[in-house]
C-alpha positions as CSV (number, residue, x, y, z in Angstrom):
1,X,-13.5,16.3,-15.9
2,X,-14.7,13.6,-13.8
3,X,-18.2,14.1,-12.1
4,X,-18.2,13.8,-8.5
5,X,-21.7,14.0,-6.0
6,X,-20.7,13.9,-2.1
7,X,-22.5,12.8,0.7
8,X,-22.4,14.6,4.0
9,X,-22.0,18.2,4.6
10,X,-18.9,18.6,7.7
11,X,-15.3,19.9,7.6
12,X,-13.9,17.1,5.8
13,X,-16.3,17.1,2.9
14,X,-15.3,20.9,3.0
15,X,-12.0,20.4,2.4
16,X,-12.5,17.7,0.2
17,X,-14.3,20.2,-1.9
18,X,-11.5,22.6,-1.5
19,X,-8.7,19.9,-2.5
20,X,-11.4,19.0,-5.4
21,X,-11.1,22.3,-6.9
22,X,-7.2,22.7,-6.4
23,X,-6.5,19.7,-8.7
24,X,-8.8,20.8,-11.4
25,X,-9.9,17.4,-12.6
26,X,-13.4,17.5,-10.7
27,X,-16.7,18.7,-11.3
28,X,-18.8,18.8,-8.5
29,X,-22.2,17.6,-10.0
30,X,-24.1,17.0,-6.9
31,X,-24.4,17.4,-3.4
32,X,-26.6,15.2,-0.9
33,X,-27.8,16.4,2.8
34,X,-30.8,14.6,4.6
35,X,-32.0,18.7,5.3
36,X,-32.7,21.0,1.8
37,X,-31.4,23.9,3.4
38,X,-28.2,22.0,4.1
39,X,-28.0,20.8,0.9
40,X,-28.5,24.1,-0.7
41,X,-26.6,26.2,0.9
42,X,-23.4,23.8,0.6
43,X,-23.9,23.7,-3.0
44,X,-24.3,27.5,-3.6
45,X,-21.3,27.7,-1.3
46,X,-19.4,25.6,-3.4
47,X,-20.3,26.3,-6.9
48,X,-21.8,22.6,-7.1
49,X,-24.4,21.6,-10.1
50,X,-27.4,20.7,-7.6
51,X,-28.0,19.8,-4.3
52,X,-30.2,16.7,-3.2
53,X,-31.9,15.7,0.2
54,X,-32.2,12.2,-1.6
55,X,-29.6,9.8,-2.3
56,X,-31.1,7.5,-4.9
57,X,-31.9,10.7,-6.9
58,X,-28.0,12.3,-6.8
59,X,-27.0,8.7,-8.0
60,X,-29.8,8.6,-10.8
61,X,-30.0,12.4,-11.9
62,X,-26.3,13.8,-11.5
63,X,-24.6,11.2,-13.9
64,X,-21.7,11.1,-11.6
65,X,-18.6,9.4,-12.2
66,X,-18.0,9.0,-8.7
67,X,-19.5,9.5,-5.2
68,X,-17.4,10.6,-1.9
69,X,-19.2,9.5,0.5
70,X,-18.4,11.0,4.2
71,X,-21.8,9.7,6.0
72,X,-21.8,7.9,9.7
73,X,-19.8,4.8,9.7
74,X,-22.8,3.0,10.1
75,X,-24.2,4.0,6.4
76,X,-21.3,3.6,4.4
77,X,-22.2,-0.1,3.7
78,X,-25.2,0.8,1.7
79,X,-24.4,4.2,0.2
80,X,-21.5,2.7,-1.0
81,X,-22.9,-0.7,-2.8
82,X,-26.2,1.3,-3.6
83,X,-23.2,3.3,-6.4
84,X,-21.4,0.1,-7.1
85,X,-24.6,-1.4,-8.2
86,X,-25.2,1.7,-10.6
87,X,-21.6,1.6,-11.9
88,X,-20.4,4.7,-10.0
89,X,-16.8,4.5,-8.4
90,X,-16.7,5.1,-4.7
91,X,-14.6,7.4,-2.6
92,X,-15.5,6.5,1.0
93,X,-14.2,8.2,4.2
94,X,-12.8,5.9,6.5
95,X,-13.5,3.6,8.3
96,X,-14.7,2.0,4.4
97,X,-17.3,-0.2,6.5
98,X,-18.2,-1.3,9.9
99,X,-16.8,-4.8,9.8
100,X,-15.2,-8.2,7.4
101,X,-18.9,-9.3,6.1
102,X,-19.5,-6.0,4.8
103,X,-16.3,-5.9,3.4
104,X,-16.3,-9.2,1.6
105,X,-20.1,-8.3,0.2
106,X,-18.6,-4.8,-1.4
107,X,-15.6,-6.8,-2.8
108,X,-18.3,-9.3,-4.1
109,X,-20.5,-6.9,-5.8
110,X,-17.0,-5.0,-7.3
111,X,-16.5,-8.2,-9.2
112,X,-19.6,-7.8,-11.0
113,X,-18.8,-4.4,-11.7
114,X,-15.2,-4.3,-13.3
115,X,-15.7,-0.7,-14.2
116,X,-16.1,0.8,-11.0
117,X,-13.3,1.8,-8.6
118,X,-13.4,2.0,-4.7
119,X,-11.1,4.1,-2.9
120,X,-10.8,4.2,0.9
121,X,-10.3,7.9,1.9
122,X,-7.1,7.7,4.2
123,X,-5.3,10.5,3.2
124,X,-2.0,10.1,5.3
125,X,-1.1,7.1,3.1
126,X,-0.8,9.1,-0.3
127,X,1.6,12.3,0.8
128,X,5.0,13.0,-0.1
129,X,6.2,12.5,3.3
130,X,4.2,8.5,3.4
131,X,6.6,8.2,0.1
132,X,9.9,9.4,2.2
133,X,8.8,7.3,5.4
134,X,8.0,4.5,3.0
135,X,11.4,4.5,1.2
136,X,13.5,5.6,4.7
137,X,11.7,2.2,6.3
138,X,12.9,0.6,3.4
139,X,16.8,1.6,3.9
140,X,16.8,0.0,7.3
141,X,19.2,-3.1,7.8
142,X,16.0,-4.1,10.2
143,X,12.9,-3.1,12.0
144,X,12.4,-3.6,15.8
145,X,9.1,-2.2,16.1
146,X,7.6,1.1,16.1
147,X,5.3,3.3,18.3
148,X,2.7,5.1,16.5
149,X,0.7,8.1,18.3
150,X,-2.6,9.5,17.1
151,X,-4.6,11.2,19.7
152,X,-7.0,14.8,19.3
153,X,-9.2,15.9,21.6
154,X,-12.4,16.1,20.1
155,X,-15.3,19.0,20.4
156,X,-17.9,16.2,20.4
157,X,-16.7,14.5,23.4
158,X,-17.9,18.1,25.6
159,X,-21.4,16.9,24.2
160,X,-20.9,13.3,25.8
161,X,-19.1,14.7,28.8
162,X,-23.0,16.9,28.8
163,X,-24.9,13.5,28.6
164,X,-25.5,13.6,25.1
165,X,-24.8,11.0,22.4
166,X,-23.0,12.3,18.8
167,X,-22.9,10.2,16.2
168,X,-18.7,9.6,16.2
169,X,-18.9,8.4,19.7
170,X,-22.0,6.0,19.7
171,X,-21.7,2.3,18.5
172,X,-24.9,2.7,16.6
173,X,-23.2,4.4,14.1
174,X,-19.8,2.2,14.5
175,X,-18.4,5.1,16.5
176,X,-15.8,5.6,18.6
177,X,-11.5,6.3,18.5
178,X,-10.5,3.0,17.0
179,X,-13.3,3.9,13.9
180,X,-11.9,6.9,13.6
181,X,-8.4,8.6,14.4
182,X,-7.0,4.9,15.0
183,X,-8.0,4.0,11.4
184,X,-4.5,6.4,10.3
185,X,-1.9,4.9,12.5
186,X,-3.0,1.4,11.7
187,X,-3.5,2.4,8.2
188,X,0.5,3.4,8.2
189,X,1.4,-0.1,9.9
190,X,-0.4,-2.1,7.1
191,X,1.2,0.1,4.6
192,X,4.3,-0.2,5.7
193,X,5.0,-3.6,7.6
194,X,1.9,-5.1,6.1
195,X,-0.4,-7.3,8.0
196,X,0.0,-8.1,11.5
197,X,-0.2,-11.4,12.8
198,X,-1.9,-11.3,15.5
199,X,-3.5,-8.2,17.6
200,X,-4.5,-7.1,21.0
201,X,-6.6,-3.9,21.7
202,X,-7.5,-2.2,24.9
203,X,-9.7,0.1,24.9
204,X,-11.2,3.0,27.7
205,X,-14.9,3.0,27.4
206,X,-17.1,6.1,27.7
207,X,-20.8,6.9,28.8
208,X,-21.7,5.9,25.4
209,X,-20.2,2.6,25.8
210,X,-17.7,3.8,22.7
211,X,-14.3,3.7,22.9
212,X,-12.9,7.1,24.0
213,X,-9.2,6.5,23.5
214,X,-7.4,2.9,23.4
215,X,-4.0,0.9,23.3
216,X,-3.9,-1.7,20.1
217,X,-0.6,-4.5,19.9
218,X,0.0,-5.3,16.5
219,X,2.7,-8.4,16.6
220,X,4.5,-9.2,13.5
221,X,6.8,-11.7,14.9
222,X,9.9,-10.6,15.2
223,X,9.0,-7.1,16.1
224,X,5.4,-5.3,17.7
225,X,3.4,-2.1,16.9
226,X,2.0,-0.3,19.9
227,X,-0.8,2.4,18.9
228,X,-2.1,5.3,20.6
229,X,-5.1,6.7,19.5
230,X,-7.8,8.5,21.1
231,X,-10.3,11.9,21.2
232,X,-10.9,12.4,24.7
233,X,-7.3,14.1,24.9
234,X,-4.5,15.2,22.9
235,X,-1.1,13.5,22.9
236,X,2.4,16.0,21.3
237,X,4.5,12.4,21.2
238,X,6.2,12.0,18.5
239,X,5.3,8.7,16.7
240,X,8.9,6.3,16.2
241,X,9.8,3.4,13.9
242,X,13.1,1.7,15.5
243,X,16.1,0.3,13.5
244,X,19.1,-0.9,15.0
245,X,21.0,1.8,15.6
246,X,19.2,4.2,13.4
247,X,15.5,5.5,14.5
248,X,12.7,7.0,12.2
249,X,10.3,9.6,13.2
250,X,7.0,11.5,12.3
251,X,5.4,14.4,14.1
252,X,2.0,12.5,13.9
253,X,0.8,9.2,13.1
254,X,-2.3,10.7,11.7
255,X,-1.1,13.9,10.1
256,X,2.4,13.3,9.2
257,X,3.4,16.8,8.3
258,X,7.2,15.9,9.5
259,X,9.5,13.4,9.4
260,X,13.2,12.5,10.2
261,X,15.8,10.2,10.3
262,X,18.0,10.0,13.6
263,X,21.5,8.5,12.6
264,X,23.6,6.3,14.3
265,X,25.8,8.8,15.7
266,X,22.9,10.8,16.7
267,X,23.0,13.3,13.4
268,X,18.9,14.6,12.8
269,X,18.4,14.2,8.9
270,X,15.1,16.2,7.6
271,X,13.3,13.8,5.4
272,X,10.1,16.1,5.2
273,X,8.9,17.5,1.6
274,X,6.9,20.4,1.3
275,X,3.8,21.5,2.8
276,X,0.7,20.5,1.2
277,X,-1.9,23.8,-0.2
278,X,-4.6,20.7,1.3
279,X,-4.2,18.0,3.1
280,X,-6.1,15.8,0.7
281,X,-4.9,16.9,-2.4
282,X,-2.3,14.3,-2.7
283,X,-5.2,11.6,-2.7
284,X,-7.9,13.5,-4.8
285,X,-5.1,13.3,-7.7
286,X,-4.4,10.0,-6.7
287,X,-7.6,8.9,-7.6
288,X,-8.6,11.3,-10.5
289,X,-5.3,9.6,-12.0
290,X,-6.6,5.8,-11.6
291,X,-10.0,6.7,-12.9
292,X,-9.2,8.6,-15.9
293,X,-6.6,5.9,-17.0
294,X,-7.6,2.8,-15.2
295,X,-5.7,0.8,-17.8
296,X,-2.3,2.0,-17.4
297,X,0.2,-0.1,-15.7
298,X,1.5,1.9,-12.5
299,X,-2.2,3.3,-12.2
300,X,-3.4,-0.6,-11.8
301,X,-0.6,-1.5,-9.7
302,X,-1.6,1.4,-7.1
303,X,-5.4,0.9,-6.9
304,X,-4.7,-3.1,-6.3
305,X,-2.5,-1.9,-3.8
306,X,-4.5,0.5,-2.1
307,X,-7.6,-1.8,-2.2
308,X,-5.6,-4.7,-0.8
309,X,-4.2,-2.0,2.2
310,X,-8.6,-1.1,2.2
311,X,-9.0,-5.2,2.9
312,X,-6.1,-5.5,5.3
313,X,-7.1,-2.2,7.2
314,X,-11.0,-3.8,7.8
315,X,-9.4,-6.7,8.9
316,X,-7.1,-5.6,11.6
317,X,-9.6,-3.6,12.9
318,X,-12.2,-5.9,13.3
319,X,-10.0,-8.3,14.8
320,X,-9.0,-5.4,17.5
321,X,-13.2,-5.1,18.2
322,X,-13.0,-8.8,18.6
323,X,-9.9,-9.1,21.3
324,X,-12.3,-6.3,23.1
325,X,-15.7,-7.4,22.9
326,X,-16.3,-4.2,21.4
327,X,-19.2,-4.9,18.9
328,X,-21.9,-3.1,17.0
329,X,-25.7,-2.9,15.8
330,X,-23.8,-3.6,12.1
331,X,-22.2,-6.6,13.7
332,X,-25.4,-8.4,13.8
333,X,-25.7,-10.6,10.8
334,X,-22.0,-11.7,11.1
């Protein structure tokens, strides 16, 4: 079983917990909140080993094999290279950090720790339905672009609309939409077309001076992606990758719980597989695969692959920041 501590205590550690337990290849050895009562009451709740309100501890006391980490953007930076250091694999939520320099200084420090694995949490990229876009993509005679929609309206944004300032929509914790529901869509670009050329993002600010919602150009060339992303409202538009004749499409850039082919002669071909028990499954077994056999052949070939996709991910989106003089307290010392 591979030892896991998490940090953070939301939904989505939740239901990482949850898709922990359905795979059956995790013990959940610790559990970190800033507040004991937090702490406690999550680990109770989910049968973990211990529950910690500090970090160093977890990471010298729970002999973990690996740490989620689902913190503020802000701190994933240093909760992440604080495990590297001490040999412990990394499962970070995305975004993985806050900009390129923090980036290169993680892949830096993973040189000098060939052990240790470092897995950016995008969950959209490792379901069956990815693997049937993927391989439908592939069957095109050519791609003309695509239009990729990702937009929720989010509970926190009543709070800013009430002149306060939560953590996913402030820029001292490297907040806002493109951080966080625009890191799927543009994740599914770089998987699939790879990286963009150039890019172009315009963004609507908000009180907090956050991005609420924005429009990024990713142009490959011969062909553009236009992204849609945003939590101060919620969009049903289907999300489209063109062919000629032929055009692909997925309920949600974000989610993708369907997809379909529409044929030439204007036949609808179901390409979706079957609903997951968790959305996060797919990737907890994902990972629990590469780390128990790091050494086998496909298992390397995926994590160099997902890391590269990790790299390209941090890029584009720091280059979108840059087109929008949109910059943070972490961009300081770049």
């Amino acid at each position: 079983m591979i030892r896991i501590g998490t940090v953070g205590t939301n939904w989505i550690t939740q239901q990482l917990v949850e898709a922990l337990a359905l795979s059956g290849k995790y013990t959940l050895a610790g559990v970190y909140s800033r507040h004991a009562e937090t702490a406690q009451t999550f680990a109770a709740k989910n049968h973990a080993e211990a529950g910690y309100t500090d970090y160093q501890e977890m990471l010298t006391n729970a002999k973990l094999d690996v740490v989620y980490i689902a913190s503020p953007n802000s701190l994933h930076f240093e909760q992440a290279l604080a495990a590297i250091q001490r040999d412990i694999s990394v499962i970070v939520e995305k975004p993985a950090v806050s900009n390129e320099d923090e980036m290169t200084a993680l892949m830096a420090t993973l040189t000098k720790h060939p052990n240790v694995r470092f897995f950016e949490a995008a969950r959209n990229v490792h379901t069956p339905n990815f693997q049937a876009l993927q391989q439908a993509v592939a069957e095109l005679p050519t791609v003309q672009g695509a239009s990729l929609t990702y937009m929720k309206y989010s509970s926190r944004y009543d709070q800013v609309l009430a002149g306060q300032q939560p953590n996913v929509f402030t820029k001292t914790f490297s907040g806002g939409a493109l951080q966080d529901l625009g890191v799927y869509p543009i994740y599914l670009a770089v998987a699939l077309f790879g990286q963009p050329a150039n890019v172009a993002y315009f963004p609507t600010l908000i009180a907090t001076g956050a991005d609420g919602k924005g429009l990024a150009v990713l142009r490959y060339g011969d062909f553009d992606v236009t992204v849609s992303f945003g939590k101060t409202s919620n969009s049903y538009s289907w999300s489209e990758i063109y062919g000629l004749k032929e055009t692909l499409s997925v309920d949600s850039a974000g989610e993708l719980t369907q997809v379909a082919r529409h044929a030439a002669d204007g036949q609808v071909v179901d390409l979706t597989q079957p609903a997951l028990a968790n959305p996060m499954l797919p990737e907890v077994e994902d990972f629990a695969r590469v780390l128990q056999a790091p050494e086998a052949a496909q298992n390397m070939g995926d994590y160099r692959r997902w890391l590269r996709w990790s790299q390209q991910v941090n890029q584009v989106l720091y280059a979108l920041r840059v087109t929008a003089n949109l910059r943070f307290p972490a961009d300081e010392n770049d």
